[in-house]
C-alpha positions in Angstrom: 106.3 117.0 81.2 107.5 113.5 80.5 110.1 113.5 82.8 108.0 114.6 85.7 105.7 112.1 84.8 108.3 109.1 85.1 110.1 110.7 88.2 106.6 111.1 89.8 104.9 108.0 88.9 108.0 105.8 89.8 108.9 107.3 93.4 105.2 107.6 94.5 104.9 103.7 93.2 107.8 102.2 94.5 106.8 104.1 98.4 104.0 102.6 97.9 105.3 99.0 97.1 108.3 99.8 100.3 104.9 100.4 102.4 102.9 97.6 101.0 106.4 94.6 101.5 106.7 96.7 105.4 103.3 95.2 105.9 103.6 91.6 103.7 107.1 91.2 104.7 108.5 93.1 107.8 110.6 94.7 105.0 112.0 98.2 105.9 111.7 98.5 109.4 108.0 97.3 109.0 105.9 94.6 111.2 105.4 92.4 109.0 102.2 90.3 108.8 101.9 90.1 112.8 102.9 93.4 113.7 100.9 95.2 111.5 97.8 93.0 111.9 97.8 93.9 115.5 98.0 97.3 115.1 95.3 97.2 112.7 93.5 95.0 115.5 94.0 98.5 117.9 92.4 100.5 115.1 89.3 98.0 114.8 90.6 97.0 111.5 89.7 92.8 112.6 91.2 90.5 112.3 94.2 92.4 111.7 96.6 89.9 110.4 93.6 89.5 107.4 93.3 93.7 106.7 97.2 93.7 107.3 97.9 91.2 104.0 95.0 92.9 101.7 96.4 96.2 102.5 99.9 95.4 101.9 99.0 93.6 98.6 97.1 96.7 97.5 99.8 98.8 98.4 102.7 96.7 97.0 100.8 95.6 93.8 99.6 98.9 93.5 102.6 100.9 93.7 104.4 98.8 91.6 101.9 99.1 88.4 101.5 102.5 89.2 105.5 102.8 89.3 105.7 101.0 86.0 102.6 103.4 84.3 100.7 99.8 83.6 96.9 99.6 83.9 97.4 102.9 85.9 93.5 103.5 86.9 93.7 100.6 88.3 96.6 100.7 90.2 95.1 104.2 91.2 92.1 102.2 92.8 94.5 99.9 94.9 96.7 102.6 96.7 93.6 105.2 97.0 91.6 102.5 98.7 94.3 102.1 100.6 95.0 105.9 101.6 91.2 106.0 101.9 91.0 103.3 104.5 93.7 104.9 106.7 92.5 108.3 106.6 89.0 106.6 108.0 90.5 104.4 110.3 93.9 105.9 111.9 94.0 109.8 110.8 90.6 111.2 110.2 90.1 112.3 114.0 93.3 113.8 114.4 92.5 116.7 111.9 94.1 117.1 108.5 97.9 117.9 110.0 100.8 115.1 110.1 102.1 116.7 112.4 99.3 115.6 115.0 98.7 112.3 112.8 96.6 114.0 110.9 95.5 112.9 107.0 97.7 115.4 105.0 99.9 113.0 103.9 97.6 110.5 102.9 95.6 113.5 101.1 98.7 114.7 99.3 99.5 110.9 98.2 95.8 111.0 96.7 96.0 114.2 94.6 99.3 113.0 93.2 97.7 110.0 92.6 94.4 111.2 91.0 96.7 114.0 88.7 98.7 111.5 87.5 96.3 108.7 86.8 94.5 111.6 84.4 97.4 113.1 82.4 98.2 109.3 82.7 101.2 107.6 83.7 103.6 109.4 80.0 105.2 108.0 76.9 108.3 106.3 79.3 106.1 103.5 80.9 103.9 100.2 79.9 100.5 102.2 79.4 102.3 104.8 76.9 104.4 102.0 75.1 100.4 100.4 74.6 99.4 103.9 73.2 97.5 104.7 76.6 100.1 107.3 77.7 96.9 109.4 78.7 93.8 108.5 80.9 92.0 111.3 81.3 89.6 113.0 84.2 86.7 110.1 83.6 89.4 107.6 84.2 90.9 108.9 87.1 87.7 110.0 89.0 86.8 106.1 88.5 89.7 105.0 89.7 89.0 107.3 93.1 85.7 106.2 93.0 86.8 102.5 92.8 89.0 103.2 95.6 86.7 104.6 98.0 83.6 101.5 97.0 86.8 99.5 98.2 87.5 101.4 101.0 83.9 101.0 101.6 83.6 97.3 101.2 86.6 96.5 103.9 85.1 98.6 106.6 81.5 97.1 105.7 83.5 93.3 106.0 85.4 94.8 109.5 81.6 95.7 110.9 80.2 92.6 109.5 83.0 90.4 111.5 82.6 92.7 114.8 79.0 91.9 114.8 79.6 88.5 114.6 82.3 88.5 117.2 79.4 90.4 119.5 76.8 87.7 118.7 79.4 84.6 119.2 80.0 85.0 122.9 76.3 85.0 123.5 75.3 82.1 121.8 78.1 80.1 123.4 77.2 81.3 127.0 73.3 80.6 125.6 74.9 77.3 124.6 76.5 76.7 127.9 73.5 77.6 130.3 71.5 74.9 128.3 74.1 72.5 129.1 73.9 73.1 132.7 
């Protein structure tokens, strides 16, 4: 079980940190800071270029603790709030199939995620060389739980900033009218 542990921990974590530099970076065929951000602007994630860095952080830093088995619940919270936010945002309404853009990937990445962060990251990795080398369910279902409160939090920002991008236009027409 140790081996699957490492083999598991470390290709699920370092996908992550390949997704997290596509977004930070442009690394790996990805668009970078810009690119990203305006897709996430298409999604409603606004401003995009803002969502694009935290998510790509999350993912990167994420994966890469989770790769390494260090401070694994919380690098559970990172890339679940991550996968979280995307099924929400880009894959929820297209039903649970990838094949239609579905969230079974994302689901997938979260079970792995959740399973691993409670038999904990194994004896081959920073956590087990710290005597930690096992989380447990309490530990993993607050790491999902952590995830999804910071899921929450950067869709409650995004509607926070689209209100205020519908109330800016009216007080500067309200603005100019006075003026005139």
């Amino acid at each position: 079980m140790g081996l699957f542990r490492l083999l598991a921990r470390t290709t699920i974590g370092l996908l992550f940190v390949g997704h997290g530099t596509q977004k930070l970076f442009g690394w790996f065929g990805g668009g970078g800071p810009e690119g990203t951000g305006q897709f996430f602007d298409q999604v409603g994630l606004r401003p995009g270029r803002r969502w694009a860095l935290a998510a790509g952080a999350a993912e990167a830093g994420g994966g890469l603790l989770f790769a390494l088995g260090a401070a694994t619940p919380l690098a559970a919270a990172a890339v679940s709030g991550s996968m979280i936010t995307a099924i929400k945002t880009v894959h929820w309404e297209k039903g649970v199939w990838v094949s239609a853009g579905g969230y079974e990937y994302n689901l997938v990445l979260l079970a792995a995620v959740f399973g691993l962060t409670e038999n904990g990251p194994g004896k081959w990795s920073i956590d087990g060389a710290l005597r930690r080398d096992r989380w447990g369910t309490g530990w993993a279902l607050a790491a999902l739980a952590a995830g999804a409160a910071g899921s929450a939090a950067v869709l409650a920002a995004v509607e926070q900033e689209a209100e205020k991008e519908v109330e800016q236009p009216t007080a500067d027409r309200e603005s100019v009218t006075a003026a005139s």
